[in-house]
C-alpha positions in Angstrom: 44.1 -0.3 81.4 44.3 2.4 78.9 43.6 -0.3 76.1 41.3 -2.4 77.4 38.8 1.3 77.8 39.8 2.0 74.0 38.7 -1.5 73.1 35.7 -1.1 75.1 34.7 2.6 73.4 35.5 1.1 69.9 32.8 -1.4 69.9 30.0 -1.1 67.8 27.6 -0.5 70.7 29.9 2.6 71.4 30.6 3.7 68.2 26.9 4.0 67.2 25.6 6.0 70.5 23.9 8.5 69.5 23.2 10.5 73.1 25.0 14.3 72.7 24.3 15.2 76.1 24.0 13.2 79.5 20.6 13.3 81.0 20.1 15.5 83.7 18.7 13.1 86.1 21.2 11.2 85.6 24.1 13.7 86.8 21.5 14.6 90.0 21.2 11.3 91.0 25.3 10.5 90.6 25.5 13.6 92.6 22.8 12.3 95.1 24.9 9.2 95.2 28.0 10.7 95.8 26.6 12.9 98.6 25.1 9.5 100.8 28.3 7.7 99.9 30.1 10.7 101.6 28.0 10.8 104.7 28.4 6.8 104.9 32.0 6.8 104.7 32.8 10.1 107.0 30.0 8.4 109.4 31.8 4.8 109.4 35.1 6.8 109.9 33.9 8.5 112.5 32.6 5.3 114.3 35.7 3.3 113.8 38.1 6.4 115.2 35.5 7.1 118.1 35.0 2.9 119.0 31.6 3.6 119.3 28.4 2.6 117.1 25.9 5.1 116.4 22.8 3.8 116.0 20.7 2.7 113.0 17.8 5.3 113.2 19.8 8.1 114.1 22.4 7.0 111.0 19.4 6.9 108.7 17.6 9.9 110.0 20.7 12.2 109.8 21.4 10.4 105.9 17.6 11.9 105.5 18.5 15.0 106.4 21.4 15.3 104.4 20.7 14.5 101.5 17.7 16.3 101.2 19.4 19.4 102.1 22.3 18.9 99.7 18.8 17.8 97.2 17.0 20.9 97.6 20.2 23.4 97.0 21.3 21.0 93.9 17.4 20.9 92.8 17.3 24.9 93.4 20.6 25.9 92.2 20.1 23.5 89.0 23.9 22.6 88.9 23.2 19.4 87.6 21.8 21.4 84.1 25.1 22.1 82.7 26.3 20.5 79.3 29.2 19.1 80.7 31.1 17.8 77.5 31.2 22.2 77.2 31.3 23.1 80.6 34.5 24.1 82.7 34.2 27.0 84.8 30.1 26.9 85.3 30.5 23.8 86.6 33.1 24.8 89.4 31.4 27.4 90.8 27.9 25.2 90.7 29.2 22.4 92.4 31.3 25.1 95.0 27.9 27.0 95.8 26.1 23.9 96.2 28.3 22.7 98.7 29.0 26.0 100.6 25.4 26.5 101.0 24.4 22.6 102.0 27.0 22.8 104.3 26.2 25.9 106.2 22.1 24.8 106.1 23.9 22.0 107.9 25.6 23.8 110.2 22.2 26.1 111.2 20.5 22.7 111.5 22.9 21.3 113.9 22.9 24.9 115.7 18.7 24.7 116.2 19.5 21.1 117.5 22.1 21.9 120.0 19.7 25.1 121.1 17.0 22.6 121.2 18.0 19.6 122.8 21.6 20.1 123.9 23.5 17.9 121.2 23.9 18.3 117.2 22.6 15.8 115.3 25.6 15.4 113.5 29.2 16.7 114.3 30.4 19.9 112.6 33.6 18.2 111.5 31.8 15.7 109.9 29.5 18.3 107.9 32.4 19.9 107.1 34.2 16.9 105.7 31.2 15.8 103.7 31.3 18.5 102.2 35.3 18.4 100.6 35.1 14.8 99.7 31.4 15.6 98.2 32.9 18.6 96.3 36.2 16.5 95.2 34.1 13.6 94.0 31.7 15.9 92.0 34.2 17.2 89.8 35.9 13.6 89.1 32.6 12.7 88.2 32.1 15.5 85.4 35.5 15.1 84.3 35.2 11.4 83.9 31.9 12.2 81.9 34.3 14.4 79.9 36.6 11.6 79.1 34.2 8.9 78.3 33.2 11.7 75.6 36.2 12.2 74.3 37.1 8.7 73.6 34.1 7.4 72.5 34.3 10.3 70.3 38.0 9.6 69.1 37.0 8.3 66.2 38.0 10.9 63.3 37.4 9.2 60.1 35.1 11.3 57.7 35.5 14.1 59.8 37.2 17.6 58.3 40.3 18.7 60.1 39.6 23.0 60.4 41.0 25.4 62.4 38.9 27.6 64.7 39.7 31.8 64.5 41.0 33.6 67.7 42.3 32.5 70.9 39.7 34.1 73.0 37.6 32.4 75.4 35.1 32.1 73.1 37.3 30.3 70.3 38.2 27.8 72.4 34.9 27.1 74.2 33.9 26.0 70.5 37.1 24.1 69.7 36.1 22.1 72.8 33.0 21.6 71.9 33.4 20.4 68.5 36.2 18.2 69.5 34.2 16.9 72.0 30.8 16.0 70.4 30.0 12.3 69.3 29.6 12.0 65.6 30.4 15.8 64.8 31.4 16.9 61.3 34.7 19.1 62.1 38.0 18.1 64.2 39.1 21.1 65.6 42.8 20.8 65.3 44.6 24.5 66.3 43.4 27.9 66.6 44.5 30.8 64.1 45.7 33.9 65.9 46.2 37.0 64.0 48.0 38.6 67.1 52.0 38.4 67.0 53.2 35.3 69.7 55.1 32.4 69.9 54.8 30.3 66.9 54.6 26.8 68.8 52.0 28.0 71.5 49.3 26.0 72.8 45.7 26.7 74.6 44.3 24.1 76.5 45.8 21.3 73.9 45.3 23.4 71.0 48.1 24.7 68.5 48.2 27.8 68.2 48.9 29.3 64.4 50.0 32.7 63.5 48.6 34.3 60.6 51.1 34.2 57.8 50.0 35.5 54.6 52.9 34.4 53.2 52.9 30.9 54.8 48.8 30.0 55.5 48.3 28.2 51.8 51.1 25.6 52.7 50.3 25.2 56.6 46.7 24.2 55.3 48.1 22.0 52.9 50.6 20.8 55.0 48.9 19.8 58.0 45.7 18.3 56.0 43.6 21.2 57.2 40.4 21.9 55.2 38.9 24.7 56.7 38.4 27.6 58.9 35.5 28.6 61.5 34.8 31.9 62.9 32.1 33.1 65.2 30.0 36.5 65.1 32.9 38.1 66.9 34.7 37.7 64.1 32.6 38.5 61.7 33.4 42.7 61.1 36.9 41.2 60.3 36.1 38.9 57.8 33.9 41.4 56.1 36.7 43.7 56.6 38.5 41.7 53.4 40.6 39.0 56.1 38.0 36.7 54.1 39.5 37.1 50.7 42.5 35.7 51.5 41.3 32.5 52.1 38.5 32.3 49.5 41.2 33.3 46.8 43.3 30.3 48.1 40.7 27.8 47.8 40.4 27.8 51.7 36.4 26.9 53.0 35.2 29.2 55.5 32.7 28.0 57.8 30.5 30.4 60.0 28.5 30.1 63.6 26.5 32.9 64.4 26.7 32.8 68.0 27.8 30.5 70.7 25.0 31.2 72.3 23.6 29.0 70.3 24.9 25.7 71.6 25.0 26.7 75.0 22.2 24.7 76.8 19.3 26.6 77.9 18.4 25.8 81.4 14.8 24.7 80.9 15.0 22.4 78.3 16.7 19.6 76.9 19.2 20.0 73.4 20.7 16.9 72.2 21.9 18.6 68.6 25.5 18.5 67.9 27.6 21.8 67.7 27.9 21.2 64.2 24.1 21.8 63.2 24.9 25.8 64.1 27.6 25.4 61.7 27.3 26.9 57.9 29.6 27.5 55.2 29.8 30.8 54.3 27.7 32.7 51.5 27.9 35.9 50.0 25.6 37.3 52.3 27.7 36.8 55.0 30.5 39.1 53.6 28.9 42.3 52.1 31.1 44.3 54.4 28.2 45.9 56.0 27.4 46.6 59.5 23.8 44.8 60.3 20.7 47.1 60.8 19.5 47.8 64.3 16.2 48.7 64.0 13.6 50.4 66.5 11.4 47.5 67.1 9.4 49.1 70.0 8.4 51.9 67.4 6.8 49.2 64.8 5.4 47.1 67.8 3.6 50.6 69.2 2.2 51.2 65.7 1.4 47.5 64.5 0.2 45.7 67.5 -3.9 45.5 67.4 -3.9 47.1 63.5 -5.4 45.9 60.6 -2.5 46.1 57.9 -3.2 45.2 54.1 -0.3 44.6 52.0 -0.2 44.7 48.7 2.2 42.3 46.4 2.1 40.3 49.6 3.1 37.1 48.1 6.6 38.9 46.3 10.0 39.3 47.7 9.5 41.7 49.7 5.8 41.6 50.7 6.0 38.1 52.1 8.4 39.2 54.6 6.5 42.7 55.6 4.0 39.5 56.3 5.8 37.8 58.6 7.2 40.4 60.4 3.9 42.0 60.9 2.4 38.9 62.3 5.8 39.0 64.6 4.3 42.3 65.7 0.9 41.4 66.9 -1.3 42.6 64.3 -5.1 42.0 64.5 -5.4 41.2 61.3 -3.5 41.1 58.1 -5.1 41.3 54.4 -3.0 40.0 51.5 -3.3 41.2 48.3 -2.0 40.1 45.6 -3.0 38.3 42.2 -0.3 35.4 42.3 -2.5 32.6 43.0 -0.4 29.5 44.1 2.4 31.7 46.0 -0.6 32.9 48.0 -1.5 29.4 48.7 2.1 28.6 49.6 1.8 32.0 51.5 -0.8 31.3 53.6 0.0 27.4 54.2 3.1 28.7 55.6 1.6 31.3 58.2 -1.0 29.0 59.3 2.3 26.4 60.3 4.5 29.4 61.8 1.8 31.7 62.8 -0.7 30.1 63.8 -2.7 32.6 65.8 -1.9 35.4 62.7 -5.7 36.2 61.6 -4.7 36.2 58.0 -7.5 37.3 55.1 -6.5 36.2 51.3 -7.9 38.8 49.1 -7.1 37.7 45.2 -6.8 40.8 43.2 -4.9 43.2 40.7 -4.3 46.8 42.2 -5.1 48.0 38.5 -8.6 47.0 39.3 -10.1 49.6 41.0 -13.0 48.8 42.2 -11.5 45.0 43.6 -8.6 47.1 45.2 -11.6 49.1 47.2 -13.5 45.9 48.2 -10.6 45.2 49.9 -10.5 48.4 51.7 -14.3 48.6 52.3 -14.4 45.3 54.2 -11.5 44.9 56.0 -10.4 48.9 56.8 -7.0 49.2 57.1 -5.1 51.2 59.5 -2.0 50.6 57.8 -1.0 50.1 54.0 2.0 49.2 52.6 2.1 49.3 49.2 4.8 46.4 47.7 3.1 45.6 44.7 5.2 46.3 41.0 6.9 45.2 38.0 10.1 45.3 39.1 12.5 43.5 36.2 14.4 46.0 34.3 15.0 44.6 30.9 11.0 43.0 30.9 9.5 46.9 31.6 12.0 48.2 29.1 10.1 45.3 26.9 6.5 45.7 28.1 6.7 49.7 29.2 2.9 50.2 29.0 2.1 47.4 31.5 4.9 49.0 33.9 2.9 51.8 33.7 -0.6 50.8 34.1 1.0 48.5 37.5 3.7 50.5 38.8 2.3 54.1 38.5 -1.7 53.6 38.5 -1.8 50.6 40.4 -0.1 52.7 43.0 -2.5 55.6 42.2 -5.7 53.4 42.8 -4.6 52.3 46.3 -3.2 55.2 47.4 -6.5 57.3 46.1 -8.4 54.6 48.0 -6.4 54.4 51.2 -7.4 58.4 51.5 -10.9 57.8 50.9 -10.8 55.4 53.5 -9.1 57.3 56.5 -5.9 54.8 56.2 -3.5 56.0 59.2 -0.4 55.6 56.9 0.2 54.3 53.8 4.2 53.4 53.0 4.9 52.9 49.2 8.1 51.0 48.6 10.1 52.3 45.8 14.0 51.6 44.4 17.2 53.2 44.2 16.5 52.7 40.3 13.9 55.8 40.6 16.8 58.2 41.4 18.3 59.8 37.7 16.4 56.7 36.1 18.0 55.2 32.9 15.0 52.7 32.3 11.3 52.9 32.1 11.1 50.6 35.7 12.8 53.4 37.5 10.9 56.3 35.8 7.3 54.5 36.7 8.4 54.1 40.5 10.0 57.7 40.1 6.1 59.0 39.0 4.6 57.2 41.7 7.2 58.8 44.5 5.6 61.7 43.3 2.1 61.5 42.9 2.5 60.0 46.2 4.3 62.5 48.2 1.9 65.3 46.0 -1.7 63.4 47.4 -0.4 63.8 51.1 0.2 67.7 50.8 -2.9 68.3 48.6 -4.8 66.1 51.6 -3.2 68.1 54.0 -4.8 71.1 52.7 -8.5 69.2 52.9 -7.6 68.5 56.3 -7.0 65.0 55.7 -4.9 62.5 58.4 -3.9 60.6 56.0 0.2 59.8 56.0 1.6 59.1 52.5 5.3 57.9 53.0 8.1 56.3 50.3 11.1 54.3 51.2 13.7 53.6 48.8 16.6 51.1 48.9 18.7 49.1 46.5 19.0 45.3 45.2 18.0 42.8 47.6 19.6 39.7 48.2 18.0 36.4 47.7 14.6 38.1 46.0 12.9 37.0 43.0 14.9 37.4 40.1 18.4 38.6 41.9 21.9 37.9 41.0 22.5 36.1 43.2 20.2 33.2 43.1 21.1 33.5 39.1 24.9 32.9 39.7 24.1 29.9 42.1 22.1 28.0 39.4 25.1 29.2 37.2 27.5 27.6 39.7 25.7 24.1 39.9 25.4 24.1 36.3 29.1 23.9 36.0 28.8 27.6 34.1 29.9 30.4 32.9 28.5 33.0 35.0 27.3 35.9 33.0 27.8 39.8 34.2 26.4 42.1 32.1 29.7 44.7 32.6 33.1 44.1 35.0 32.9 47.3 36.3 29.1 47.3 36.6 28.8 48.3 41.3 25.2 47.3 43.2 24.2 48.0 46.9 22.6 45.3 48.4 20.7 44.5 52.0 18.9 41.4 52.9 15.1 40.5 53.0 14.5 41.1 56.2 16.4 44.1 56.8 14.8 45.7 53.6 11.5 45.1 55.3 12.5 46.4 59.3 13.5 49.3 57.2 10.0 49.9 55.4 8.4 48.9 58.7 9.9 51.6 61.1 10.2 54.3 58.4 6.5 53.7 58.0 6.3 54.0 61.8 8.4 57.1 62.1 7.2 59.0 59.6 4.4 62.0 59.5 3.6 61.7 55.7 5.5 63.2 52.6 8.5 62.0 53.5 11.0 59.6 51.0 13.4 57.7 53.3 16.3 56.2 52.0 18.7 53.9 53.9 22.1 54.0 54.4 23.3 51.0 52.8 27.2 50.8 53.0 29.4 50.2 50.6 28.5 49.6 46.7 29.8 45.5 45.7 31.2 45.2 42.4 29.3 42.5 40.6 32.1 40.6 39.0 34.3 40.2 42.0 31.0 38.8 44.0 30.5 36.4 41.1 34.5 35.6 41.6 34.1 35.2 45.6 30.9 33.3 45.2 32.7 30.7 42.7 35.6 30.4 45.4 32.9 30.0 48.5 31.8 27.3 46.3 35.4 25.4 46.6 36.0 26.2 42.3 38.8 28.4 40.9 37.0 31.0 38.6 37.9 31.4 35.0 39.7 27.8 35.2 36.5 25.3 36.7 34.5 28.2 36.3 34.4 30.8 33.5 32.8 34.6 33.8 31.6 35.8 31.0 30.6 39.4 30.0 27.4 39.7 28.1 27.0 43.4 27.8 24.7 45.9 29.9 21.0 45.0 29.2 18.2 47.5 28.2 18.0 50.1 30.4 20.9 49.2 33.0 23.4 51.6 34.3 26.6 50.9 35.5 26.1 51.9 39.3 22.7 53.2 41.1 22.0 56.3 43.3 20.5 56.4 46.3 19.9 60.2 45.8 19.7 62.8 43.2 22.7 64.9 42.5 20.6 67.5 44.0 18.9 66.3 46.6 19.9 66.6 50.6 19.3 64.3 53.4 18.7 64.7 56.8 18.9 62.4 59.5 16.7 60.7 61.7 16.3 59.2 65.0 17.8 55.5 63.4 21.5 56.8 61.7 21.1 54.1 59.3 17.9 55.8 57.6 17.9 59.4 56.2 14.9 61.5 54.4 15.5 62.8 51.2 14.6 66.6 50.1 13.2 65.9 46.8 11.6 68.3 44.4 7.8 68.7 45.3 5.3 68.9 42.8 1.5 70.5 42.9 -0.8 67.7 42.9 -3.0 69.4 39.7 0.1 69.4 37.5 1.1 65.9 38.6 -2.7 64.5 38.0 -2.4 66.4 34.7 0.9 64.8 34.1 -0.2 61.1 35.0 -3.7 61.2 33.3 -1.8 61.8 29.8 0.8 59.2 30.8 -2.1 56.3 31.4 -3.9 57.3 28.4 -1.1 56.9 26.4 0.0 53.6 27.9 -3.9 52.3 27.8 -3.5 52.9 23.9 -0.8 51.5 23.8 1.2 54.6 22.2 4.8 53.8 23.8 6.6 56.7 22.0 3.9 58.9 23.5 4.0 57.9 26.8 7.5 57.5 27.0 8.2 60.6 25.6 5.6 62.2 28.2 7.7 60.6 31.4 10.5 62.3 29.4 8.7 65.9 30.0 7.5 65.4 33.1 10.5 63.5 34.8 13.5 65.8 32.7 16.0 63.6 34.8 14.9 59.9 32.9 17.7 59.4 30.5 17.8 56.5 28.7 20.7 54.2 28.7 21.1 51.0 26.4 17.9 50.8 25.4 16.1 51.7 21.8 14.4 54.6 23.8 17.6 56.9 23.3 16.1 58.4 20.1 13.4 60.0 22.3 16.0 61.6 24.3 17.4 62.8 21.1 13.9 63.8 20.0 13.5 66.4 22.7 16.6 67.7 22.7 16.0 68.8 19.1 12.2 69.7 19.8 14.2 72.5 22.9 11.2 74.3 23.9 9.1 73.7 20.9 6.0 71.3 22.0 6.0 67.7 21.6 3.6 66.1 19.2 0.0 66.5 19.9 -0.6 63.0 21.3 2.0 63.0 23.3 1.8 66.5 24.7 0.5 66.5 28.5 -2.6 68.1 29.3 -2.5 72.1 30.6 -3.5 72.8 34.1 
């Protein structure tokens, strides 16, 4: 028998089915079925034993009542809605509610018939006994759906024999699962248990493997094994360094961010196979890192109804404050930004994911003055935040005077403008880079932190509303220009991957986390405060670029070479989040702190910035840069041709600077 079904599942009509789950109707009319064929046979039993016939109408009237009892509570209860290929206990209890509660809105039936008329319509025996068979047929029926599944999916070629971590309920639901699903991509063969046990355990047909450092490499090998999946659970453990192990054995991991995520929601059908949730595993995923939980009530309070303008808002990071501020409800949200096709691309995209966003496109450059307030004098903006900047290190170190006239007053003209204007807060995002800066990037984002925070107390003395607020954080991942997407075009090119210095350390946070953070600081704060966020642990950039040649399934330095190519112009071995001298004090959110910064008067600071922009409009570079110098005492140059002003000034001591380069007096 067994044969002739395997013959029967191996035909091509089989073999190419493509349903993943069995239609709902389906199951409720099987169950229906079962139900009627219950009643049939306990009322035909009955009959026989009794040697009496009952008749027709009453037979069909009391089928009638039946089933639409047992119809209603099924219909109700929905226990026809579980994905049974996944489904053990769910469907257990379902089926056992369904049936206790049919049966005893039989029984209260039969009771308001015997109250009525003096007789039941049926007998209570016979209620009762519709309801075991009903109950014992039910599950057969899901667990012969479970077989037919099975084999029809029994066919393994092409697909990669893994291993699924933990033994917890969880692990095995998804072992089940992606076992059981019809033209999957991974056969579950064991589950990996770091807990001590017996070595030749099973769960629910699974082996069970300990974790053997000393043994894992040739029980992979051994056993054809080509992979291992984890769930979220698991995640603070791999990040923990369990991860390493198996990237530095040539060992693919494979992640799934939740099982929730193949469970079947209730009101809708989900044909995708388990193995769409299923990724392998980037860099990202293993920063060691706890993920930010932010206060999205806060940003929804603040955001819902506004106007927000958002500048750079076709970069990195500006694009993302986008989306997330459409997430939030906002009335209506101006971009600005002078990158004409990513604005197209921009604004093609939230008109297909957000389509009721009002979005306004507003071309311009936020050195341009008087376009920056057109776009405040037409669409008044309750909130600004201010992502617009040359942010490349080596390219400022390069062009210096344009990362002036952008970076320091660009961000003058809009936040001037966003006073003028009665903006409710205006958020400027800045770097870690601006803390102790080695390069001209992080000294221009250093002088606009402090014109910044030096405008909100000078309007708070004019009486000003006005909140003027900076948030700092490190490298992000995945944005314009980052390592990372440089050492994945490296990988696929066959190599080498270049790191400036082996010992050179980075924090790093994601897109989206970077711009929850700018969000809800912006929302938190009262003005003049610099928020930086608590980003973890520093990553050393030549063991990421080792882990992400491994991730990739290469050996580094043998399919793969890293190659050192020297610290560029400007770059510093590892960034600050704060001075050596500032404090921090913390916040409602643990994960983001304020910095106590050195305050400046906003007439030496205007002074100070004037002379700066003259200088970089003339295009004097050892003028301007040796102004920053004076003004900013903690920019020391590192690796760049810039060191000799350094030098100059140390040699000058207190003796003024060259006239043209000398700032103005208050």
């Amino acid at each position: 028998m067994e044969r002739l079904i395997n013959k029967l599942l191996d035909l091509r009509l089989f073999r190419s089915f493509k349903v993943r789950t069995t239609p709902r109707w389906i199951i409720l009319l099987l169950d229906m079925l079962i139900v009627l064929t219950c009643f049939v046979v306990t009322v035909v039993a009955d009959m026989y034993s009794q040697h009496s016939v009952t008749p027709s109408q009453t037979i069909l009237l009391n089928a009638f009542i039946v089933f639409a009892v047992y119809f209603a509570v099924s219909y109700v209860s929905k226990s026809y809605t579980c994905v049974i290929r996944l489904s053990v206990i769910e469907d257990l209890y379902r089926i056992f509610m369904v049936i206790v509660i049919s049966t005893l809105a039989l029984f209260g039936l039969n009771v308001v018939k015997l109250i009525v008329s003096g007789t039941p319509f049926m007998k209570f025996w016979d209620i009762l006994v519709i309801g075991a068979f009903s109950f014992s047929l039910m599950m057969i029926e899901r667990l012969c759906i479970k077989y037919l599944y099975m084999r029809m999916n029994s066919v393994t070629e092409g697909r990669k024999r893994v291993l699924v971590l933990g033994t917890t309920f969880t692990s095995v639901l998804l072992a089940n699962a992606l076992k059981g699903e019809i033209g999957g991509k991974y056969l579950p063969v064991g589950l990996l248990s770091i807990k001590a046990g017996q070595e030749n355990s099973e769960i629910n047909g699974f082996k069970v493997y300990r974790f053997d450092p000393t043994r894992m490499t040739d029980i992979f090998a051994t056993d054809h094994i080509e992979g291992l999946i984890f769930d979220n659970k698991s995640r603070n453990l791999m990040n923990s360094g369990f991860a390493d192990y198996f990237i530095k054995n040539d060992i693919a991991l494979l992640s799934m961010n939740r099982v929730a995520e193949f469970e079947q929601d209730n009101d809708k059908e989900d044909d995708r196979n388990i193995s769409t949730y299923i990724k392998e595993v980037q860099i990202e995923d293993l920063l060691g890192r706890d993920p930010i939980v932010l206060n999205n009530s806060l940003v929804s309070d603040h955001i819902k109804g506004s106007c927000v303008l958002i500048t750079g808002a076709c970069g990195s990071i500006g694009s993302e404050i986008v989306r997330q501020v459409a997430n939030y409800g906002a009335s209506k949200i101006v971009l600005f930004d002078q990158a004409e096709t990513p604005m197209h691309d921009l604004a093609l995209e939230m008109r297909k994911d957000h389509p009721k966003a009002h979005i306004e496109l507003f071309m311009g450059d936020v050195r341009n003055r008087e376009r920056v307030e057109q776009a405040f004098k037409e669409f008044r903006p309750r909130y600004v935040f201010h992502a617009a900047a040359y942010k490349h290190v080596p390219m400022m170190e390069i062009n210096p005077t344009e990362a002036i006239l952008a970076n320091v007053m660009g961000t003058r003209n809009v936040a001037d403008l966003a006073l003028k204007y009665n903006v409710f807060k205006f958020v400027m995002i800045s770097t870690d880079k601006a803390v102790n800066p080695t390069n001209v990037m992080g000294c221009t984002k250093r002088l606009a932190e402090i014109y910044c925070q030096s405008l909100f107390y000078e309007a708070q003395k004019q009486g000003k509303k006005t909140q003027f607020i900076t948030t700092r954080f490190g490298n992000v991942l995945g944005s314009n220009g980052s390592v990372i997407p440089l050492f994945r075009k490296q990988i696929a090119s066959g190599g080498p991957v270049t790191v400036t210095h082996k010992d050179i350390i980075r924090y790093f946070m994601t897109i989206p986390e970077a711009c929850s953070l700018v969000l809800e600081a912006g929302c938190m704060g009262n003005g003049g405060e610099i928020y930086i966020f608590d980003m973890g642990e520093p990553v050393k950039i030549y063991d990421m670029a080792r882990r992400m040649i491994s991730l990739a399934g290469l050996k580094p330095d043998i399919d793969i070479k890293i190659e050192e190519i020297g610290l560029r112009p400007g770059e510093k071995l590892y960034e600050e989040l704060l001075n050596d001298k500032e404090k921090t004090t913390a916040t409602v959110n643990r994960k983001i702190m304020t910095a106590k910064v050195k305050t400046y008067g906003y007439k030496e600071v205007c002074s100070n910035i004037d002379q700066i922009i003259k200088l970089a409009k003339n295009g004097d570079v050892h003028g301007m840069i040796y102004a920053m110098k004076e003004f900013v005492p903690e920019y020391k140059s590192q690796h760049s041709k810039f060191e000799t002003i350094d030098k100059e000034i140390e040699s000058d001591g207190t003796s003024a600077a060259p006239s043209k380069s000398q700032p103005n007096a208050e």
